[in-house]
N, C-alpha and C positions, 0 to 999 in steps of 0.2 A: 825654752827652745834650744839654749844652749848643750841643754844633755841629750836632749834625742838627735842633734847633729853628733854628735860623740858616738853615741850607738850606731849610728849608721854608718859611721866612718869606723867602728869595728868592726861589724859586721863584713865590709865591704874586704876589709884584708883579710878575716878569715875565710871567706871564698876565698880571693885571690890566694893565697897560701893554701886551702888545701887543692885549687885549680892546679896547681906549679908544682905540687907536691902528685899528683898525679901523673902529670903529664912526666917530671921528672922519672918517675918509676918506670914510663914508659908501658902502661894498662890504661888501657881504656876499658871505663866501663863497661861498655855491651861486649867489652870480650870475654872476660869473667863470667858472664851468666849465660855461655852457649852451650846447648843441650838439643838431642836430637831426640823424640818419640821413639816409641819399640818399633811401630810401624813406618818410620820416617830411614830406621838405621836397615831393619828388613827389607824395603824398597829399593834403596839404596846400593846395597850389595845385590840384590837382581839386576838392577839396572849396568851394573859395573860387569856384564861380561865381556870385556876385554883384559879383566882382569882375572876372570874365572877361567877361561881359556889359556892362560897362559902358564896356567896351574899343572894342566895336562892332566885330570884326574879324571874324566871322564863326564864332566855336568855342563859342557856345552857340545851339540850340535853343530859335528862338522862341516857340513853342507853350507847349513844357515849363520855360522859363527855364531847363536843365541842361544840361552839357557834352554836345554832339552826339556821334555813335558815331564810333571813331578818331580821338580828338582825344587826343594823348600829349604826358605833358612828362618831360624829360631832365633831371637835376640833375648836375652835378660840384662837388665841396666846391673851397673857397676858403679862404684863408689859414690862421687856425691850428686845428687838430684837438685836441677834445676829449675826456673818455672818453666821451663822447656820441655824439660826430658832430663834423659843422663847423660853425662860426658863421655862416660865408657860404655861397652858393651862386649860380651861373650857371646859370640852366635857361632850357631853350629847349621852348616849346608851342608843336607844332604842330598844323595840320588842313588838310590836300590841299594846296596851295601855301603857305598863310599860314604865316611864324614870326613868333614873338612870344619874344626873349631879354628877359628879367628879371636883376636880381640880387634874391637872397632871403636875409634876415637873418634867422637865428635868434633867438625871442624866450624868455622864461621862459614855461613856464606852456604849451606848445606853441604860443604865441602865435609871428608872424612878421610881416614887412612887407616888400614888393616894390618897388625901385626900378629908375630908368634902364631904362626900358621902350622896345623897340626894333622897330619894328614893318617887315617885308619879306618879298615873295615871291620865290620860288625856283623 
């Protein structure tokens, strides 16, 4: 009996040591593994016209402040793949001539943030 208390009384500090050594790092598990679907990051950036609008590029309706009709955005995942989804993405919104590439970060919490905003027609 004497060695399986000993086992368990190691085991018990190796959690505890790598609990502390995490927390230490300041990562939390579930943050690490956040990833958003092509369809989830697509949504997403439709959903966000208050930020499409303020673009001035012509892909929302002035009247109604809301994405004008046919206006699509295109997602491909970027670097590394989650059991989620991807963490990055390249999407390009367009409407009749206008693109607009973005890169799009996947946030916690279905949160996200769009940079290196590229604005051209075609």
């Amino acid at each position: 009996m004497k060695g399986g208390a000993d086992e368990r009384a190691m085991r018990l500090f190796v959690v505890a040591a790598l609990s502390l050594a995490v927390f230490a790092a300041g990562v939390s598990p579930s943050a690490a593994a956040v990833g958003h679907s092509k369809l989830r990051a697509e949504r997403n950036i439709m959903a966000a016209h208050r930020v499409l609008n303020r673009w001035q590029v012509g892909l929302v309706n002035p009247r109604t402040q809301l994405p004008r009709n046919n206006v699509w955005v295109r997602c491909s995942g970027r670097r590394e793949r989650t059991a989620e989804g991807y963490t990055h993405f390249r999407c390009i919104i367009g409407y009749r001539r206008v693109r607009v590439s973005v890169r799009y970060l996947a946030k916690a919490k279905n949160a996200f943030e769009l940079h290196d905003r590229r604005t051209y027609r075609v």
